[in-house]
C-alpha positions, -999 to 999 in steps of 0.1 A, spaced: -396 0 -539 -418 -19 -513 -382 -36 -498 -371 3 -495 -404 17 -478 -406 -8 -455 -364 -12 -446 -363 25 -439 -398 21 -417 -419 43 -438 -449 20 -438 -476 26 -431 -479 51 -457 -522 62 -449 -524 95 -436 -488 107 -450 -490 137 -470 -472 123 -504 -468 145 -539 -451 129 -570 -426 153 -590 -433 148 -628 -459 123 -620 -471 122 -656 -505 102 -661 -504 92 -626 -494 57 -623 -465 57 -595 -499 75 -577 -521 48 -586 -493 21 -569 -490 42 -539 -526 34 -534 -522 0 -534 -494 2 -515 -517 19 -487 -516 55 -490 -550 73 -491 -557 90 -521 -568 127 -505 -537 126 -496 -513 123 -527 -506 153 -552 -486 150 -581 -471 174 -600 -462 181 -641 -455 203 -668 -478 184 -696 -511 192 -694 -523 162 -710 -501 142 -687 -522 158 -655 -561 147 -672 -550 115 -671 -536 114 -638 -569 133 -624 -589 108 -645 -565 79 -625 -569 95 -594 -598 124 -589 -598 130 -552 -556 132 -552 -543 167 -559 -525 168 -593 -513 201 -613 -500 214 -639 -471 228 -624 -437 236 -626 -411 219 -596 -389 248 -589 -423 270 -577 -443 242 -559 -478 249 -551 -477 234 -515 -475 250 -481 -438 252 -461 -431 219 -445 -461 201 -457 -451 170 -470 -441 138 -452 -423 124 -485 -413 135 -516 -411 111 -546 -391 122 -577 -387 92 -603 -366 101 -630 -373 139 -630 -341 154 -624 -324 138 -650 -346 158 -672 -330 193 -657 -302 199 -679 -301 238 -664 -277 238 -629 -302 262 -614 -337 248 -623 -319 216 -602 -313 236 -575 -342 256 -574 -359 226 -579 -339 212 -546 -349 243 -523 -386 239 -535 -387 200 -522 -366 209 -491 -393 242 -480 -420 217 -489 -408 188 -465 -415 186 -431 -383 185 -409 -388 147 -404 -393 146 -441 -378 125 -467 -370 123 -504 -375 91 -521 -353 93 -554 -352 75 -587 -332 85 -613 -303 77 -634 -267 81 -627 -248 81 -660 -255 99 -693 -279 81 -719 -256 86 -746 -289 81 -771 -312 105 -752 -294 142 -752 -323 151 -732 -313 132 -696 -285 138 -678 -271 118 -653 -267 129 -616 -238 113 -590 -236 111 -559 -222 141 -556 -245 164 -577 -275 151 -555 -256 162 -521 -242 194 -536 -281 199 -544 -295 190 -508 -266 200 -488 -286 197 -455 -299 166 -457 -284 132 -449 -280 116 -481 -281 73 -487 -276 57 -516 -286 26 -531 -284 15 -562 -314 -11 -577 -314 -10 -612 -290 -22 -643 -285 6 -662 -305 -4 -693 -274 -7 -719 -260 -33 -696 -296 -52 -694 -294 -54 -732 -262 -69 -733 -264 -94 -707 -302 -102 -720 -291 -107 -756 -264 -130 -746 
């Protein structure tokens, strides 16, 4: 993630207005910290409850909610970046997605950016995640220019090759 940030010149990240999309307990918060962002600045949204004490307990000055994505509770093009890690692979409904989409595009400045995580096949073991192509994720931001890169071994693969 650093190599990323600082390849597309996104560093420094202080004084960039930066929310986390199902930021759970916090922790990709807590590593934007250290990665210099200032804590005022970062908000971090949630459906779990429980999940959002423990980021506010993490991170009490950044702005953290119990909130649904697809009704963001942040101004029009207010956000310098938008980090979603694995959320939208959770979406198995077509129009939370794009809901979802048109709430992180009103939210984003126009030099704005989306910083995405997620996986891009099915988990055949987890019926609850859904992969999303290439494809999906432009059909879902269709104004945007779109990159792609991929990082990570899909997990099945790691296994294999680890047990070997």
């Amino acid at each position: 993630m650093l190599d990323f940030l600082g390849r597309e010149g996104l560093f420094p990240l202080a004084g960039k207005r930066i929310p986390d999309l199902g930021c759970g307990s916090g922790d990709f918060l807590v590593d934007l910290v250290r990665w210099g962002s200032w804590p005022e600045d970062l908000a971090g949204v949630d459906l779990c409850s429980e999940s959002i004490s423990d980021a506010k307990r993490h991170l009490p000055s950044a702005d953290v909610r119990c909130a649904d994505a697809s009704a963001l509770p942040f101004a029009h093009e207010s956000l310098d970046l938008v980090f979603q890690i694995t959320a939208f692979t959770s979406m198995l409904d077509v129009t939370m997605k794009q809901n979802v989409a048109h709430e992180v595009v009103r939210v984003l400045k126009p030099t704005g950016g989306i910083i995405w995580y997620d996986f891009q096949y099915n988990n055949p073991w987890n019926p609850t995640v859904a992969g999303i192509d290439r494809p999906e994720i432009a059909s879902l931001f269709p104004r945007c220019s779109v990159s792609h890169r991929r990082v990570t071994l899909a997990a099945p693969l790691t296994r294999l090759i680890a047990s070997v």
